[in-house]
Phi, psi and omega in degrees: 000122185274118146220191203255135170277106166232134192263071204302314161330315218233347176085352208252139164222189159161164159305134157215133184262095169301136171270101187296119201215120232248328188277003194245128176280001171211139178267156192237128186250123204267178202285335192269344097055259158316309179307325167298310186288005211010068169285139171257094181338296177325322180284018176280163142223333213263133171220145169218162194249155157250148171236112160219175209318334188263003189085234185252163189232097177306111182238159202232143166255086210241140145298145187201154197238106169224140191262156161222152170224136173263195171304300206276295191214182180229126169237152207222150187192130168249147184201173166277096174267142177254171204216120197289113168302158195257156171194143167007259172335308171297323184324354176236005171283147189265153176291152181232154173224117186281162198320298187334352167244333181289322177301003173250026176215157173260125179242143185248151145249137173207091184312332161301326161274008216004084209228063160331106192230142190228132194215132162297119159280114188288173189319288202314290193308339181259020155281310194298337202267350191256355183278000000 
């Protein structure tokens, strides 16, 4: 999923083609990524380790702003993004983008089309899914 990253504290923005990933409780922005963005690792201050499938992982928390566009309209979700510290071994890993933004859309899969769809659930509908 192609979106646009912005880091406003910091000024930094760019494309990233996210890898959707439904098994992830946050999106994690990976190291080569960053690197496109010429992000300067220093200017983090908030950091935590998370534990996922590949084990644990030291990440920087920055506020963020990520956009997506469809045919139709452009949608924006602020969030805490983490930012994979870098190293050797991440570099060919692709950034994922996690439930924090998937759990506001309705997703369909249909392995017979190979075919994946994600929908903006509007306001009404996520007051009925919280109900």
């Amino acid at each position: 999923m192609e979106g646009h990253v912005l880091l406003p504290r910091l000024g930094w923005s760019g494309n990233v083609s996210f890898i959707f990933d439904a098994g992830a409780d946050t999106s994690l922005l990976m190291p080569l990524d960053a690197q496109r963005m010429g992000i300067d690792y220093g200017m983090f201050e908030d950091e935590e380790t998370t534990l996922g499938i590949g084990g644990a992982s030291e990440n920087f928390i920055e506020g963020a702003y990520l956009a997506f566009v469809n045919d139709e309209a452009l949608y924006g979700y602020e969030i805490e993004l983490h930012i994979c510290k870098p190293a050797e071994e991440l570099m060919t890993v692709p950034s994922l983008l996690g439930r924090d933004i998937i759990d506001q859309w309705r997703v369909t899969y249909d392995k017979s089309a190979s075919e994946l769809l994600a929908e903006v659930i509007s306001f009404d509908a996520q007051e009925k899914l919280e109900d």
